[in-house]
N, C-alpha and C positions, 0 to 999 in steps of 0.2 A: 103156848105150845104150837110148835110147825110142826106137819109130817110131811116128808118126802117119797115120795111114790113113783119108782123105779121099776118101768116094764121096759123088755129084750127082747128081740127076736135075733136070732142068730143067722149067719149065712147059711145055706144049707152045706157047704164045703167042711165047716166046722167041724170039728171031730169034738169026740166024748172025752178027750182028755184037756182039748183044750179049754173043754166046758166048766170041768171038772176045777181047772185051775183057775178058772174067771169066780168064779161062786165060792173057793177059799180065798181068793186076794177080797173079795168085795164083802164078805161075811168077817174077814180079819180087819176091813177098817175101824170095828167098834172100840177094839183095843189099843189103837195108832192114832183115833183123835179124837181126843175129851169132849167136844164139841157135839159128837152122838150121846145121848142118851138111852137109845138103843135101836138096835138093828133086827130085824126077821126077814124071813126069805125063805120063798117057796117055789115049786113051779106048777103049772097051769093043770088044775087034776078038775074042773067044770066039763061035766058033761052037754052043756049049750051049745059047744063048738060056735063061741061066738070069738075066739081068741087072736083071730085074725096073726097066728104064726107066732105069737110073745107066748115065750113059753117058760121067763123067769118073772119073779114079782120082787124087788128089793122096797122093803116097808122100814125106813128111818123116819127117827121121832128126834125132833133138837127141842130145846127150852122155847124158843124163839126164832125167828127172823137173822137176827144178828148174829145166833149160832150157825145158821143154815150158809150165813153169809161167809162165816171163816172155815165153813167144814169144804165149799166150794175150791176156792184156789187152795186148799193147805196140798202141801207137797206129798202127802201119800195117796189122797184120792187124785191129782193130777198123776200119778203115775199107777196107778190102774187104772184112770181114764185111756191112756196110754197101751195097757198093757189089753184093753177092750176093745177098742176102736178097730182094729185089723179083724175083728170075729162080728159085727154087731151090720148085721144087715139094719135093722131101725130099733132103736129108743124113743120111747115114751115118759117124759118125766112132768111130772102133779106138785103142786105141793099147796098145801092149805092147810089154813087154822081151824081146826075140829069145830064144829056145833054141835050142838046136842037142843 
């Protein structure tokens, strides 16, 4: 199992709708490529104010490695990566295999 951990900070120019449509293109990936096994998404509700301005959290779970590696280039995440980039003052992205 890989999880992919997907934090946002927005430009501050960004408006609420275009927020609005980042977070349905990126929450509708799960349906667009088999390669997720599931996707969650939230935004930053920690009272620590330690969030340094990331105020989305995109939490993807693939089988594997080799999952994570075709959900990368496949064509519909490169075109929200796309359709992100003009709004995404910085990204933060993780990804590791769970211990327990």
């Amino acid at each position: 199992m890989l999880r992919h951990v997907v934090l946002i900070r927005f430009k501050p120019e960004t408006g609420s709708a275009a927020i609005a449509e980042i977070e349905r293109a990126f929450a509708a990936l799960e349906l667009k490529i088999n390669a997720i096994e599931a996707l969650e998404w939230g935004t930053d509700c920690s009272p620590e104010g330690k969030a340094q301005g990331f105020t989305h959290c995109f939490f993807l779970t693939f089988a594997g490695p080799a999952e994570r590696d075709a959900y990368l280039p496949h064509p519909d995440h490169e075109a929200f990566s796309a359709l992100l980039r003009p709004h995404v003052d910085e990204v933060l992205v993780i990804d590791y295999a769970p211990r327990s």
